[in-house]
N, C-alpha and C positions, 0 to 999 in steps of 0.2 A: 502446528499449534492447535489442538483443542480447543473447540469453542466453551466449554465447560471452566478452562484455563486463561479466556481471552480477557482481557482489558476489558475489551468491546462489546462485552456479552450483556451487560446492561444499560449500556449507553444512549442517549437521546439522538436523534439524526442531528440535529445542530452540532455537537459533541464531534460526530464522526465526520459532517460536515469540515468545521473547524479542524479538525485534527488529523482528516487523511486527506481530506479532496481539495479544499486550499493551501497547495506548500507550493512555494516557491522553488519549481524544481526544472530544470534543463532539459528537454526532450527532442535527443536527435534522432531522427529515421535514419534508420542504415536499408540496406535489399533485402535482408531475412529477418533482422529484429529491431527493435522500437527500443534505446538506451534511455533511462530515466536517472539521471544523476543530481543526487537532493544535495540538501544544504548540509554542513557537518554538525550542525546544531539542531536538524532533525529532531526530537526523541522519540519518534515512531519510528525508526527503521526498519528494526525486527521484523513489526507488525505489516506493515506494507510490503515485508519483502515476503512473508512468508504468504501474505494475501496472493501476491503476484506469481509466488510456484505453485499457490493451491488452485488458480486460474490457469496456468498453463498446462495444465492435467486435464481441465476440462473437456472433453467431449466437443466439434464442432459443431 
């Protein structure tokens, strides 16, 4: 996703607060990766998943 194309591109931090960083979501630790299994009522999915592949590209 383009940030040019994002929802999120003009969004206040309470906003993204609210709508990415508070979800009621299930997070088990496995030995190689961190599973985050959200609610099916979600309506950021998309957005948070594509968040989380453009983070695992990162550079450590």
């Amino acid at each position: 996703m383009r940030p040019k194309a994002s929802l999120w591109r003009e969004a206040q931090f309470d906003t993204l607060r609210l709508g990415l960083i508070k979800v009621a979501a299930r997070v088990t630790e496995m030995v190689t990766r961190i599973k985050v299994s959200l609610p099916t009522s979600f309506p950021y999915q998309e957005s948070l998943a594509g968040l989380a592949a453009r983070t695992v590209k990162l550079p450590p």
